[in-house]
Backbone as JSON Lines, residues from 0, in Angstrom:
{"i":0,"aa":"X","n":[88.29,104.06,117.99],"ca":[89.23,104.95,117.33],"c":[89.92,104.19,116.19]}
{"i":1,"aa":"X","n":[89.96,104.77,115.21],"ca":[90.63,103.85,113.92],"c":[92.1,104.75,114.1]}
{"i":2,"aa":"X","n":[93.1,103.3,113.27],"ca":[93.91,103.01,113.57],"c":[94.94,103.15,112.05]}
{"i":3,"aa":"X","n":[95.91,103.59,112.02],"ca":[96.67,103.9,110.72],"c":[97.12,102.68,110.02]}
{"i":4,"aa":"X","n":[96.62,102.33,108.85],"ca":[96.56,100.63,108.52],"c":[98.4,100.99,108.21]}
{"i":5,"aa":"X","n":[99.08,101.78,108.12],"ca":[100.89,101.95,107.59],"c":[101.28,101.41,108.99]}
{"i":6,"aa":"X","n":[101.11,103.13,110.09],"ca":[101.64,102.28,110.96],"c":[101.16,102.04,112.59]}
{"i":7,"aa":"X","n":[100.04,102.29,112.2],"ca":[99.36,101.8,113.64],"c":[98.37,102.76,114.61]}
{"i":8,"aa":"X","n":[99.52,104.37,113.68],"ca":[99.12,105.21,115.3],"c":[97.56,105.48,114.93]}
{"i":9,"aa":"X","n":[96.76,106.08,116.26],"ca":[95.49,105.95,116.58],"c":[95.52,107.65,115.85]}
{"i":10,"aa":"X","n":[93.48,107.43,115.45],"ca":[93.18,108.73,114.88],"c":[93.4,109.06,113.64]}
{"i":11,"aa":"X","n":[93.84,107.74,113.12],"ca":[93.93,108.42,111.4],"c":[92.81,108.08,110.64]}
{"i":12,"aa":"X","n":[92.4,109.3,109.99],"ca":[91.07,109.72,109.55],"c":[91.32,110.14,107.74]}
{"i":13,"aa":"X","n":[92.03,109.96,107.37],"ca":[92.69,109.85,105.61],"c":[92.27,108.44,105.04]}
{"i":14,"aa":"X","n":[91.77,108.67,103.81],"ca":[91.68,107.59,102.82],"c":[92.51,108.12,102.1]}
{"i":15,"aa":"X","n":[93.58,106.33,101.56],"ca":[94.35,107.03,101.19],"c":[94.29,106.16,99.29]}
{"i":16,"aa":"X","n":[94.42,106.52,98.33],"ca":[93.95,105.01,97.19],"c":[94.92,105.11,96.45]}
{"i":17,"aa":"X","n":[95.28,103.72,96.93],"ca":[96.09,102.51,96.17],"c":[96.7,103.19,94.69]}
{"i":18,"aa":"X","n":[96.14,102.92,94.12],"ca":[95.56,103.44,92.53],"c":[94.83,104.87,93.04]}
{"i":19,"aa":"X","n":[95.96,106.09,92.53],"ca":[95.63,107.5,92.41],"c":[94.02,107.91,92.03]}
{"i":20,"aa":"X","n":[92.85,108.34,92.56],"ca":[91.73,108.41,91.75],"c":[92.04,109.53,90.38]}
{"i":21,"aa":"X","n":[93.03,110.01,90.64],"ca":[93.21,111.12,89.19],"c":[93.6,110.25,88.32]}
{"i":22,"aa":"X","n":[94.15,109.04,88.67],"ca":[94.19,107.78,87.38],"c":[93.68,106.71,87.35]}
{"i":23,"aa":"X","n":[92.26,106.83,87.85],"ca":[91.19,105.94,87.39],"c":[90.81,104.93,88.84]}
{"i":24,"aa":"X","n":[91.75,105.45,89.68],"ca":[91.25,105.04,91.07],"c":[90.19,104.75,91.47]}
{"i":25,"aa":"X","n":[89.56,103.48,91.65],"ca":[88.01,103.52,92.33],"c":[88.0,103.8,93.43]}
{"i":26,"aa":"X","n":[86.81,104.16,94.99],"ca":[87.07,104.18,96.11],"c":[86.13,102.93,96.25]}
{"i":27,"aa":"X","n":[87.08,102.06,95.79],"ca":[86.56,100.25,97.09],"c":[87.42,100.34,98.01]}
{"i":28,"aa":"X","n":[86.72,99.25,98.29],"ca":[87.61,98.83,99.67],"c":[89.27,97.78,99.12]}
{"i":29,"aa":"X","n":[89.34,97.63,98.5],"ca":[90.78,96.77,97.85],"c":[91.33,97.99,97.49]}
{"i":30,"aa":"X","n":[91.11,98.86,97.21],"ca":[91.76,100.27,96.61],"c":[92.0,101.37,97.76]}
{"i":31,"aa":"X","n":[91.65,101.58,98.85],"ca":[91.6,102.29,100.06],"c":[92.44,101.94,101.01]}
{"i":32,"aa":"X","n":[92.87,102.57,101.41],"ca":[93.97,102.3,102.97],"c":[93.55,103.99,103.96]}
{"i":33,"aa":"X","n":[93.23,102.95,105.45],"ca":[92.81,104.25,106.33],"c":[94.26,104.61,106.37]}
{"i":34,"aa":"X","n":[94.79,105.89,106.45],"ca":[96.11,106.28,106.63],"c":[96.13,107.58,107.93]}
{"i":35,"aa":"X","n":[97.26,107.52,108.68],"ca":[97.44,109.17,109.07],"c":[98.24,110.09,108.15]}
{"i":36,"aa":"X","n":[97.98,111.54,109.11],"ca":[98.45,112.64,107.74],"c":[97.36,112.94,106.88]}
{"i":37,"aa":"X","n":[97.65,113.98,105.83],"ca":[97.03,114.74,105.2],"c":[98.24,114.08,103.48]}
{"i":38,"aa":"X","n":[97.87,113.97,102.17],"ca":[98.83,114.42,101.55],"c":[99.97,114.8,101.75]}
{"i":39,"aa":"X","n":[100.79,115.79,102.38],"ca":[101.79,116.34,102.35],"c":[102.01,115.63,104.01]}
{"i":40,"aa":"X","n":[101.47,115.22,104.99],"ca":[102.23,115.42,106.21],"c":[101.76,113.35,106.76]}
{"i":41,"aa":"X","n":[102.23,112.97,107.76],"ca":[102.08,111.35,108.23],"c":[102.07,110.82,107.12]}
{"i":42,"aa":"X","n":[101.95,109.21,107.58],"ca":[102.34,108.43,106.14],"c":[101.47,108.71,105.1]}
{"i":43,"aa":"X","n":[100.46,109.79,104.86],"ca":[99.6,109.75,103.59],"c":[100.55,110.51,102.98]}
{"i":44,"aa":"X","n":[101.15,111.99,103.26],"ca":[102.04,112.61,103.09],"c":[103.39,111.77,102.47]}
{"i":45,"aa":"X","n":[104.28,110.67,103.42],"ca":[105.54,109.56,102.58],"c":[104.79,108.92,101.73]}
{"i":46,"aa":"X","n":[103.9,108.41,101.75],"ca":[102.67,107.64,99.89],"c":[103.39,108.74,99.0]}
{"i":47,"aa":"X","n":[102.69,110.13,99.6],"ca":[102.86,111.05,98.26],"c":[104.31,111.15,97.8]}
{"i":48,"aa":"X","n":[104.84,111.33,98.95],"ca":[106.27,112.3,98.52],"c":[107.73,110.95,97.53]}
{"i":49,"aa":"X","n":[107.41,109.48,98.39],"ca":[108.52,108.72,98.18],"c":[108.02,107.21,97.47]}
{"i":50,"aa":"X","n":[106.79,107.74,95.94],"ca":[106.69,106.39,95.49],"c":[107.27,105.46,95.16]}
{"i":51,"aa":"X","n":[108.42,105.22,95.05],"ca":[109.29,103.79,94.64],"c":[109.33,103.41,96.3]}
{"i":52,"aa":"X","n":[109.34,104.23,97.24],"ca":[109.09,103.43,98.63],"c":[107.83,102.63,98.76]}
{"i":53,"aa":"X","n":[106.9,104.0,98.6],"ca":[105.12,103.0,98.48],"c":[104.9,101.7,97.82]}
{"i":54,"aa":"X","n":[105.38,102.27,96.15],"ca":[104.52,101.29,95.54],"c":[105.86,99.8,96.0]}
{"i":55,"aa":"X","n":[106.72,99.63,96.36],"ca":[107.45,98.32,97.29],"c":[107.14,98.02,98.06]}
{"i":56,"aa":"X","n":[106.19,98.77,98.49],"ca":[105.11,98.39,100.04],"c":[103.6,97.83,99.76]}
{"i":57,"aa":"X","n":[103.16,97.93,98.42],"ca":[101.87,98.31,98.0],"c":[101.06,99.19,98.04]}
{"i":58,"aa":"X","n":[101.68,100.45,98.85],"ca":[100.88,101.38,99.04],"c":[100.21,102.2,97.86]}
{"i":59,"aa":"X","n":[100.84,102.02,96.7],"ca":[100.47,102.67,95.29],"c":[100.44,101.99,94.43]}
{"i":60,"aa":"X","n":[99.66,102.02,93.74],"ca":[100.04,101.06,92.37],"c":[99.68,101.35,91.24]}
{"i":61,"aa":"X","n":[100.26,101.1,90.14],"ca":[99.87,101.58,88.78],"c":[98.75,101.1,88.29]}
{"i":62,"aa":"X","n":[98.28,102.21,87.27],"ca":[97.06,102.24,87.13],"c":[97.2,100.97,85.99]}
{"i":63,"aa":"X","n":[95.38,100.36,86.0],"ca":[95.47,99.19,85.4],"c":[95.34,97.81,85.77]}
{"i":64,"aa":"X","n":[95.82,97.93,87.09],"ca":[96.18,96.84,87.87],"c":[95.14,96.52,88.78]}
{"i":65,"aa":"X","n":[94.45,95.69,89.45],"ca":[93.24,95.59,89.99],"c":[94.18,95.62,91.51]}
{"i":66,"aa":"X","n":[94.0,96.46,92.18],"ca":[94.26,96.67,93.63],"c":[93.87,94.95,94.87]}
{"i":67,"aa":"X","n":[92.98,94.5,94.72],"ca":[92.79,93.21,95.11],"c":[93.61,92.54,94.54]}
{"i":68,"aa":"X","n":[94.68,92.13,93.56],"ca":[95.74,91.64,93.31],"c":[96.87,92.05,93.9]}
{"i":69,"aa":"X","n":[96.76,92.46,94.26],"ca":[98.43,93.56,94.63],"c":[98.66,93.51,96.1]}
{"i":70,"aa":"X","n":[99.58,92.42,96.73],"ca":[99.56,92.67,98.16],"c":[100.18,93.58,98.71]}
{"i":71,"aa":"X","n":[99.85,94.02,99.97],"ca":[100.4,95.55,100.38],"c":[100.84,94.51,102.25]}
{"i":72,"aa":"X","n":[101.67,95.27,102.61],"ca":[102.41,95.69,103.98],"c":[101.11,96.43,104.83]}
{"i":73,"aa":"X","n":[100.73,95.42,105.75],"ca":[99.69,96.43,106.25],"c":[99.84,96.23,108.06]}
{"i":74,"aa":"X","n":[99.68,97.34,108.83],"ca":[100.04,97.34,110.35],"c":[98.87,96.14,110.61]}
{"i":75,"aa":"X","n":[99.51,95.49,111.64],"ca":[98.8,94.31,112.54],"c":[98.53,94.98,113.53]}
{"i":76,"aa":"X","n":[97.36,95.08,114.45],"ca":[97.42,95.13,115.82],"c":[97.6,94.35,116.31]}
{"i":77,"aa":"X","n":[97.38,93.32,116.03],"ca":[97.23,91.68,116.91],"c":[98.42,91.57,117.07]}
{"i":78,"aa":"X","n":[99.64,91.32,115.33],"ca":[101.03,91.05,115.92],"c":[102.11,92.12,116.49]}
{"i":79,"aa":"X","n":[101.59,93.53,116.61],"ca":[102.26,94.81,116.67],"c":[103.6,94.57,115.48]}
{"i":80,"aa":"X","n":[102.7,94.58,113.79],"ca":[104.2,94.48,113.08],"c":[102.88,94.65,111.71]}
{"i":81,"aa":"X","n":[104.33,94.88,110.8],"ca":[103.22,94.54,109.37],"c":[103.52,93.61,109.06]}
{"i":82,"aa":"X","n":[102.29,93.14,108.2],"ca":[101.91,91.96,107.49],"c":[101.54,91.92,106.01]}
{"i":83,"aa":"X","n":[102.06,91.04,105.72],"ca":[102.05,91.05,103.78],"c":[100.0,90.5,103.72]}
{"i":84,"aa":"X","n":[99.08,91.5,103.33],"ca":[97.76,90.9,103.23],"c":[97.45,91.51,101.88]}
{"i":85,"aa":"X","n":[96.2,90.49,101.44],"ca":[95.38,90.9,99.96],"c":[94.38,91.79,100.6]}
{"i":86,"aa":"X","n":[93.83,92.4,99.98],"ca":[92.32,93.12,100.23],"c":[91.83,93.05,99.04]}
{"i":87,"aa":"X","n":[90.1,92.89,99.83],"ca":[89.04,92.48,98.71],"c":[88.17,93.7,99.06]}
{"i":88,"aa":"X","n":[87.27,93.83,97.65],"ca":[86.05,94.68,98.08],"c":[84.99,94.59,99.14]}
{"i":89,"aa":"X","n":[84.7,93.39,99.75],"ca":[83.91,92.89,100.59],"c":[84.79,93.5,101.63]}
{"i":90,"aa":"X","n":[85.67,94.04,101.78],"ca":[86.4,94.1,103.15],"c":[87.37,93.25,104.16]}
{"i":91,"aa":"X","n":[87.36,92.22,102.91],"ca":[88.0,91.2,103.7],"c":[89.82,91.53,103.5]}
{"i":92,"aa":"X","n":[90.65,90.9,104.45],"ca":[92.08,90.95,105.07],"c":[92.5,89.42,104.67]}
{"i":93,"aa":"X","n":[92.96,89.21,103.81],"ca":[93.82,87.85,103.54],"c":[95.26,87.81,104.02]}
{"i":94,"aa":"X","n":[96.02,87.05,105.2],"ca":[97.32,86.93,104.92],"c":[97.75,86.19,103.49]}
{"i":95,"aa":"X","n":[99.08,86.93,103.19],"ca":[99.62,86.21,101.74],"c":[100.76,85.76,102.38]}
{"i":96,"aa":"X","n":[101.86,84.94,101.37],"ca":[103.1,84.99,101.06],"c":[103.38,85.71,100.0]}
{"i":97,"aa":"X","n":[102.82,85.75,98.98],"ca":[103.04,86.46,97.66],"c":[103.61,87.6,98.34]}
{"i":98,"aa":"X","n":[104.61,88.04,96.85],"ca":[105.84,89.23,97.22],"c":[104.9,90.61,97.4]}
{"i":99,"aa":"X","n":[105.07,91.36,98.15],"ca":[104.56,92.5,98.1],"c":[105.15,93.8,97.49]}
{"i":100,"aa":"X","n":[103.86,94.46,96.61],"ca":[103.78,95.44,95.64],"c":[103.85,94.71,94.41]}
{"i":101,"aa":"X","n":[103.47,93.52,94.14],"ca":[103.37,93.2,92.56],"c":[102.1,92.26,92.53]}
{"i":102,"aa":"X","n":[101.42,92.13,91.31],"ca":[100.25,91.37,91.27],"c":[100.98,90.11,91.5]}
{"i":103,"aa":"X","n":[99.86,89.81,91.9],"ca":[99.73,88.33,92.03],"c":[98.67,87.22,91.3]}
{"i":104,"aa":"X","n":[98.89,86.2,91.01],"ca":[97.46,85.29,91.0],"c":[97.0,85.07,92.12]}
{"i":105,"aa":"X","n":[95.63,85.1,92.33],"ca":[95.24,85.09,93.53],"c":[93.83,83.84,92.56]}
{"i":106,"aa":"X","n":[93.93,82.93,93.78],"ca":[92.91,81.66,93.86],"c":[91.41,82.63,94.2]}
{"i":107,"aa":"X","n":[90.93,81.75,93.1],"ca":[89.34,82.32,93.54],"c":[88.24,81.83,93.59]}
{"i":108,"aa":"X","n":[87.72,81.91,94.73],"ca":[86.71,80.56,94.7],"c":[85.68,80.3,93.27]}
């Protein structure tokens, strides 16, 4: 059962992107968050309704910005809490320190 990368609960079946696809949004995986809710209702629904909340979370971000730069607040199962991580297209989960919701430099091999 997948799991709401905001806040945990089970069954959320929403992609939700980073970067709006009506503004140039790709669907990778650095640009995607599994979310619960629909648009209007669970946290895909607070993305929509309260962006200066999101994009301080990383949940949104302006267009332009490469989404794999941009760390986001994302639910842990392991620590039952969120965690400041990068996401890459490969799928990969980086813990950061970098501040979350603003680019970052990110080291690259």
């Amino acid at each position: 059962m997948h799991c709401c990368e905001v806040c945990g609960k089970h069954g959320a079946n929403n992609a939700h992107h980073r970067v709006n696809a009506s503004q140039g949004g790709r669907g990778t995986l650095a640009n995607l968050m599994l979310v619960c809710g629909s648009g209007t209702t669970g946290y895909h629904g607070r993305i929509t309704v309260h962006p200066h909340w999101a994009k301080a979370r990383g949940y949104s971000i302006r267009p332009g910005v490469e989404p794999g730069d941009v760390p986001v607040l994302r639910w842990s199962r392991y620590l039952g809490a969120h965690e400041p991580v990068l996401l890459d297209d490969e799928g990969n989960v980086e813990w950061t320190d970098q501040e979350v919701g603003e680019p970052c430099r990110r080291v690259r091999p």
